[in-house]
C-alpha positions, 0 to 999 in steps of 0.5 A: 813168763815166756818172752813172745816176741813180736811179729814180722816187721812186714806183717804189722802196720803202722798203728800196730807199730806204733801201739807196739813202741808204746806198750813197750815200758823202760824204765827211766834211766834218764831221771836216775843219777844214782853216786855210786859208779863201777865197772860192769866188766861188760862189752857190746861187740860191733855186731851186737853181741853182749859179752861179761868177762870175755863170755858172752851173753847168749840168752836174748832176755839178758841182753833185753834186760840190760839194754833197757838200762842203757844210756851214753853220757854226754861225753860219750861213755856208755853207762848201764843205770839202776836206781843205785848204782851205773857201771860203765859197759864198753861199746865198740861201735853202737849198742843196737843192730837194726836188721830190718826196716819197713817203710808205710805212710810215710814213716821207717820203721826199724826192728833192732836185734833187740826185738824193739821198734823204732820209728825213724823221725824228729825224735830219732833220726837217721846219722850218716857217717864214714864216707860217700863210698862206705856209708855207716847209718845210725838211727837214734834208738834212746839216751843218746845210744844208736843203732848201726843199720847192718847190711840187708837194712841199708840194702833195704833203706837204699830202695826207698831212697830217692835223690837231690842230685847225687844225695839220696834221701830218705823220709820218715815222719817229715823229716829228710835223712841223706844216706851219704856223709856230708 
């Protein structure tokens, strides 16, 4: 069955961002600790690329896949889980892209470079990081991983801020996200 991927960020709204979160089906990582362990020889590029044994992963339904079995453990290492087995995959900054944001009814909605919607709140928040001259924000994807806001997004996210003193802000779902590092 072909992938079809989804529309224009810009064309959906919010209940269709929404339905599209939820018709999305992970499996559950989080419930899965499975004995056996391994390396999986892998490595998640800081522009998102996926590589295997230095060759990259160029087919987007691989990396989709196996981005769906990701999660990052409590002391930082980034596992990909199966019922029976978790191999440890090097990330050098976060495992997701957000290339797009979009902003309606008080909810930010970002599409990542896996073609995946998020909703940016409680649930998943925004995190500032570096510092007030070169910001790094990141968005709580799912299992602890993160996605990096590449350039256009931030550029995009900045627009819709609005500022307490010299901190902008922005609003997703009732929660404020600063945009600078504290």
């Amino acid at each position: 069955m072909p992938y079809i991927p989804p529309p224009e960020l810009a064309g959906l709204t919010l209940p269709e961002i929404a339905q599209a979160i939820a018709a999305r089906g992970l499996p559950p990582v989080a419930e899965w600790d499975p004995p056996e362990q391994g390396d999986s020889g892998m490595r998640i590029a800081a522009d998102g690329r996926w590589f295997h044994h230095d060759g990259e992963i160029t087919r987007p339904a691989m990396v989709r896949a196996f981005a769906s079995l990701l999660r990052r453990e409590g002391d930082g290492r980034y596992l990909l889980v199966t019922p029976h087995y978790k191999q440890a995959i090097a990330v050098e900054d976060a495992p997701f892209i957000a290339v797009d944001v979009k902003e309606e009814a008080g909810a930010l909605a970002f599409r990542l470079n896996t073609d995946e919607l998020v909703l940016a709140g409680p649930d998943n928040p925004l995190r500032a990081a570096g510092d007030a001259k070169a910001p790094a924000i990141y968005l709580l994807v799912r299992h602890g991983c993160e996605a990096r806001l590449n350039r256009s997004t931030w550029l995009q996210l900045v627009e819709l801020a609005r500022f307490e003193g010299d901190v902008p802000l922005v609003s997703s779902q009732g929660a404020d996200f600063p945009l600078v590092p504290a």
